[in-house]
C-alpha positions in Angstrom: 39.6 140.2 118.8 43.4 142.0 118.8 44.9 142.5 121.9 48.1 144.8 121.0 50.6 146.3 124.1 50.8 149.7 122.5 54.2 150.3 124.6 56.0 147.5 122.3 53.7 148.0 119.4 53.1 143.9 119.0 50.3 141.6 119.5 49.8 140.1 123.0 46.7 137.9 122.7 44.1 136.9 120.2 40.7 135.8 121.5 38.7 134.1 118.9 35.0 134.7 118.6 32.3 134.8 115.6 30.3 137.7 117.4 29.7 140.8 114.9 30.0 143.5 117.4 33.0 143.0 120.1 33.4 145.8 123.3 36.2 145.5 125.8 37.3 146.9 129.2 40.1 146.5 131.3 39.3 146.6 135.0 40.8 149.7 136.7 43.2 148.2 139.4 43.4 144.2 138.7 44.7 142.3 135.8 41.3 141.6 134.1 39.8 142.3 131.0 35.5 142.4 130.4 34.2 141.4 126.9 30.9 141.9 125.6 30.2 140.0 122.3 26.6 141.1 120.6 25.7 137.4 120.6 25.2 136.9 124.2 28.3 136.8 126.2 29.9 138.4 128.9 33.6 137.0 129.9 35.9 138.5 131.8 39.6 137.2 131.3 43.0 136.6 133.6 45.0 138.5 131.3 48.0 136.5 132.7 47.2 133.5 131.6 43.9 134.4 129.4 41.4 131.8 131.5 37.9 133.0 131.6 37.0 133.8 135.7 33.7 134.9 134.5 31.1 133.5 131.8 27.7 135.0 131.8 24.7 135.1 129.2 23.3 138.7 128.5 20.7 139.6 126.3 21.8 139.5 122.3 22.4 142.9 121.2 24.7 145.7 120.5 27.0 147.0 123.4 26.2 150.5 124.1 28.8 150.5 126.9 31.1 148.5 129.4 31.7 150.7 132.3 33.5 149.3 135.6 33.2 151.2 139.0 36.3 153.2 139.7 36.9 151.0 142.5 36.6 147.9 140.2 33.6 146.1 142.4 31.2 146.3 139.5 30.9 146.0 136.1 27.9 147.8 134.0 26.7 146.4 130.4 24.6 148.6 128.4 22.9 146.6 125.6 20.8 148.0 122.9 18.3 145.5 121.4 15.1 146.9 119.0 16.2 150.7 120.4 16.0 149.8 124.0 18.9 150.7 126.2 19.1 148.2 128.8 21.5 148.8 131.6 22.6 145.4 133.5 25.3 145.5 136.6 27.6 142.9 138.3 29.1 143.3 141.2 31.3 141.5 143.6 30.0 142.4 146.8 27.5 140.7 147.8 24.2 141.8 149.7 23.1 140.7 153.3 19.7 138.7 153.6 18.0 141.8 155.1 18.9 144.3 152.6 
């Protein structure tokens, strides 16, 4: 996967990968980027220095959609697999014992 800075029209980063299918989202107010690879892999990247803050396994599939909140607090992963749609979310707030 390319990632180019279409203001200077060059190539800022390359993340390897051997996943057919490849979707990508930057997060709406902090310097992250979500990828979804078709092989089972969510990561979300530090796009100053490109470490991974967030590895998770998803079900194999194709990405039907990366979607973060427009606050940035959750990330949802649509993933087709046999023509199911199955929606997962992640979120960083985090849910009180009683609710």
């Amino acid at each position: 996967m390319h990632i180019f800075d279409a203001s200077i029209g060059k190539l800022i980063h390359r993340i390897e990968t051997d996943a057919r299918f490849v979707h990508s989202q930057f997060h709406p107010t902090k310097p992250l980027l979500a990828v979804f690879r078709n092989n089972g892999q969510l990561l979300i990247y530090d796009i100053h220095n490109w470490g991974i803050v967030f590895d998770e396994p998803v079900p194999k599939g194709e990405g039907a959609g990366l979607v973060f909140s427009e606050s940035g607090d959750s990330l949802a992963v649509g993933i087709e697999t046999g023509g199911t749609r199955r929606w997962f979310e992640f979120s960083t707030k985090r849910k009180k014992a009683n609710e």
